[in-house]
N, C-alpha and C positions, 0 to 999 in steps of 0.2 A: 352760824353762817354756813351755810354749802356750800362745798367745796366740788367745783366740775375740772377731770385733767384736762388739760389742754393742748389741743393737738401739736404732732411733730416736734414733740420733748424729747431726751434720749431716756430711752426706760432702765429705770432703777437697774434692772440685773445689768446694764451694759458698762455703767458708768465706770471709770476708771481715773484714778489719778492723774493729770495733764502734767509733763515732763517741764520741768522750771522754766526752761526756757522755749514752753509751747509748744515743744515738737523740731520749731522750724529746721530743723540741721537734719532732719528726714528729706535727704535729696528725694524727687521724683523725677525720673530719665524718659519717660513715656508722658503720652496726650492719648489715650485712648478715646474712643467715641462713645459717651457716659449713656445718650439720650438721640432717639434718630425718631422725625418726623415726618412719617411718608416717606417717599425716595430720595431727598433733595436736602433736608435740610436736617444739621446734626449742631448737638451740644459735645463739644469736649469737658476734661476734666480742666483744662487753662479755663475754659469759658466760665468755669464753676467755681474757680479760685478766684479769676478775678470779680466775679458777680459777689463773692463773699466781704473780697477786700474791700470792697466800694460802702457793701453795706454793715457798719461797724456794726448793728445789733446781729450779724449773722457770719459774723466770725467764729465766736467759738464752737458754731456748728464745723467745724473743718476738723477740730481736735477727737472723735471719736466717730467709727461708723456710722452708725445709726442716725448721728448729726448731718454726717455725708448726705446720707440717703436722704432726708429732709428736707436737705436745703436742695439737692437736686430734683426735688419733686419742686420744690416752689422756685427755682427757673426755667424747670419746663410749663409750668402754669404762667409764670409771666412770659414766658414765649409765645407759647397761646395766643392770651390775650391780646399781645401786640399784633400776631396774624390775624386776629377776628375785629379787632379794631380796624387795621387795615381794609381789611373786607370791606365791614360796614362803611368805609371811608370816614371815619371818625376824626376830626381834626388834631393835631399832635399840638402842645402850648407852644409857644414861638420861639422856644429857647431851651434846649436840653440843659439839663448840668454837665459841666465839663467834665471827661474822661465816661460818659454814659455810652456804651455798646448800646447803640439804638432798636436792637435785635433784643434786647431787654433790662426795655427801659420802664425800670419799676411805675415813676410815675405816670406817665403814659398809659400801661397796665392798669393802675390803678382806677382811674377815669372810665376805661373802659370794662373794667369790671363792675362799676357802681351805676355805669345806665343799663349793663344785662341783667343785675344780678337784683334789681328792684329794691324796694325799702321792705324794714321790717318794724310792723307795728306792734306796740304794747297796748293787751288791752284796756280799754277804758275805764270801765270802771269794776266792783268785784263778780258782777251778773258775769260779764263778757271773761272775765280772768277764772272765773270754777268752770266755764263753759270750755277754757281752754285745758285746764287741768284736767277732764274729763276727758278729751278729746285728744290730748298727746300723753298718754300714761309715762312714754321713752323719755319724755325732757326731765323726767320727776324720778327715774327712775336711778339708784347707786347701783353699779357695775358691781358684778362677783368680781370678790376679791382673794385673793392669795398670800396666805404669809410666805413668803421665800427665803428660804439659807439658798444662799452661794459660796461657790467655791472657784477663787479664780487663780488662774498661772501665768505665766509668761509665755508665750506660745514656744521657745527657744530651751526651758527648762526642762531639765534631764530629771526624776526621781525613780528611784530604786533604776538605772540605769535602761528608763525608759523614758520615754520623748512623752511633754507632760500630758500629749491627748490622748493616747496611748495610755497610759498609764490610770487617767481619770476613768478611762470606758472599763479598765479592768477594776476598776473598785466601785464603779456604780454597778458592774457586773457581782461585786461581793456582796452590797450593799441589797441587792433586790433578791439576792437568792439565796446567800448563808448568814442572815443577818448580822451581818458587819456595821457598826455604827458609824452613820453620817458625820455624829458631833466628833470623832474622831479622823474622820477624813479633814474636816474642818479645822484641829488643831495642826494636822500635818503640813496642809497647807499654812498656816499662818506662820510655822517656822522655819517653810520652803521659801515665801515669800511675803517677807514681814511688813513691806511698804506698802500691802495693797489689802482694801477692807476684805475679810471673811468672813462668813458665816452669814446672819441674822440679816437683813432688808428691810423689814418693816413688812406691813402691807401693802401689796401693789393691788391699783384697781385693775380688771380686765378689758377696759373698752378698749375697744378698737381690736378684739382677737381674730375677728372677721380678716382684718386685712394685715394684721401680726404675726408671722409664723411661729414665734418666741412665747408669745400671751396667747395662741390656742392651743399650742402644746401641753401649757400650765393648766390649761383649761382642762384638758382631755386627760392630763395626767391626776386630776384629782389629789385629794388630801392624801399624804403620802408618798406620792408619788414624785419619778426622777424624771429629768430633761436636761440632755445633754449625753456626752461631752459636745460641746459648740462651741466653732472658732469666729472670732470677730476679730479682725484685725490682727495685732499682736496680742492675742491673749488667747484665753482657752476656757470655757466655763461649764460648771455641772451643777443643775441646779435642782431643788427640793422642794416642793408645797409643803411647808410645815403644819398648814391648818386653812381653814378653807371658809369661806362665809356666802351664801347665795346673794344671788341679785335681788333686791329690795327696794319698791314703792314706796316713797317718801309721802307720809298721810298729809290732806290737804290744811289740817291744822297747822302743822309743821310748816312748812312753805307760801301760804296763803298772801303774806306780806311781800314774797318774795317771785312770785309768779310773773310780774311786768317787766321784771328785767330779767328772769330764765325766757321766759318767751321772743323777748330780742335776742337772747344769747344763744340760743335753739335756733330760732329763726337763721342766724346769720351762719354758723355751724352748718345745718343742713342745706343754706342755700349755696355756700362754698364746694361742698362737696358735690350737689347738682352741676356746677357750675362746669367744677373740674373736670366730671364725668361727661358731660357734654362738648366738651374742647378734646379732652383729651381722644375720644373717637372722633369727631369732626378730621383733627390734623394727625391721628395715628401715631398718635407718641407710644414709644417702644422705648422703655429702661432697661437698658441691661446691667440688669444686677451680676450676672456674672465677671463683667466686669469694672463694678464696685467694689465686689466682694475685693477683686485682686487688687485691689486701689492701694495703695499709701495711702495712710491718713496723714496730712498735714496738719501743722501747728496755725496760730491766727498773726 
């Protein structure tokens, strides 16, 4: 069976431990303005929390960055949509769910994303389905992948009586120039900070490096190569291509059974991201990631 990632996961090097009790005892003292739309109209970080609490499956995006950054990309999408609904004068159903910020309201969104965003069909029969596999090499194709060791800190962790990014940049600085070994950075950390995974990752696929700055980094750094030290949140990471595989064409024997529903899954994929592309310039949505970055992450 093929295996396609799925967009707005938190990727593998980011993931981290979730504190027992979720975070929540992470006070946040500020509402910064997350997301600004044209002149007029802004997303806060309250508007992002509570869009979260409302929707149970997008809770535990609030427990790490990169989740942040997700889930605040898919309420300024459903912001969107509400204004382009609006537009079109699109009728609203006669009865919101109670506690719904009408300003984004999923289902609402929803409706009006499913008459712009048109249906996607499966070909018919196997003429039309190798016509198609001929024709989208991209839906068929496995993303270059990366093995990655990481190495992560506590962003607050002091070693060798240096602050731990600090410290990480001077031994990825050993590591590239007086060949210092990685696998021993990698034990140091694990008995700096024994609660949290080191080393080894798996393979990570590359999509999405286009619009990743973490996964084209990997990209660019090739087999062998370093990336980092990078702060996310409370943490601190250096990370290593241990070994390296190209991007690869999945042959039409391979997938041939499996072509009518990659082509819906393609389909809806690419028409999402048209969709988004086209809203998002329409109403001028500006994320400031600068002030994500500085965000608290919240527990669920």
């Amino acid at each position: 069976m093929l295996l396609f990632a799925a967009a707005g996961t938190t990727p593998v090097w980011a993931q981290v431990p979730v504190p027992p009790n979720g975070g929540a005892d992470r006070a946040v003292n500020e509402d910064p303005v997350l997301v600004r739309l044209g002149e007029q109209d802004l997303i806060r970080a309250s508007d992002v929390r509570a869009y979260a609490q409302r929707r149970i499956d997008m809770r535990p995006l609030l427990t790490t960055p990169h989740g942040v950054r997700a889930l605040v990309d898919e309420i300024a999408m459903t912001r969107t949509l509400v204004l382009e609904g609006e537009r079109l004068k699109e009728p609203r159903a006669s009865e919101t769910a109670p506690g719904t910020d009408t300003r984004f309201d999923d289902i609402y969104a929803l409706a009006v994303y499913r008459k712009i965003a048109g249906e996607c069909q499966a070909p018919a029969d196997e003429v039309q389905a190798r016509k198609y596999f001929d024709e989208h090499p991209q839906a068929f194709t496995l993303p270059a992948q990366a093995r990655v060791e990481r190495i992560i800190l506590p962003k607050t962790l002091e070693l060798d009586k240096f602050p731990a990014e600090l410290w990480l940049g001077l031994q990825a600085r050993a590591v590239a120039t007086s060949g210092a070994r990685f696998e021993a950075l990698v034990q140091r950390a694990a008995e700096a900070a024994p609660a949290l995974r080191q080393g080894d990752l798996g393979w990570m696929p590359l999509q999405g490096a286009d619009r990743e700055p973490v996964l084209a980094a990997l990209q660019s750094a090739g087999r062998g190569g370093l990336v980092g030290p990078l702060v996310e949140g409370d943490y601190v990471y250096l990370l290593r291509v241990a070994d390296w595989r190209d991007a690869q064409k999945l042959p039409w024997d391979a997938v041939k059974h499996q072509v009518p529903t990659r082509a819906v899954q393609y389909c809806r994929e690419t028409q999402r991201e048209r969709v988004k592309t086209d809203l998002f310039q329409r109403y001028r949505v500006q994320i400031d990631d600068q002030a994500l970055r500085a965000l608290k992450v919240v527990g669920s």
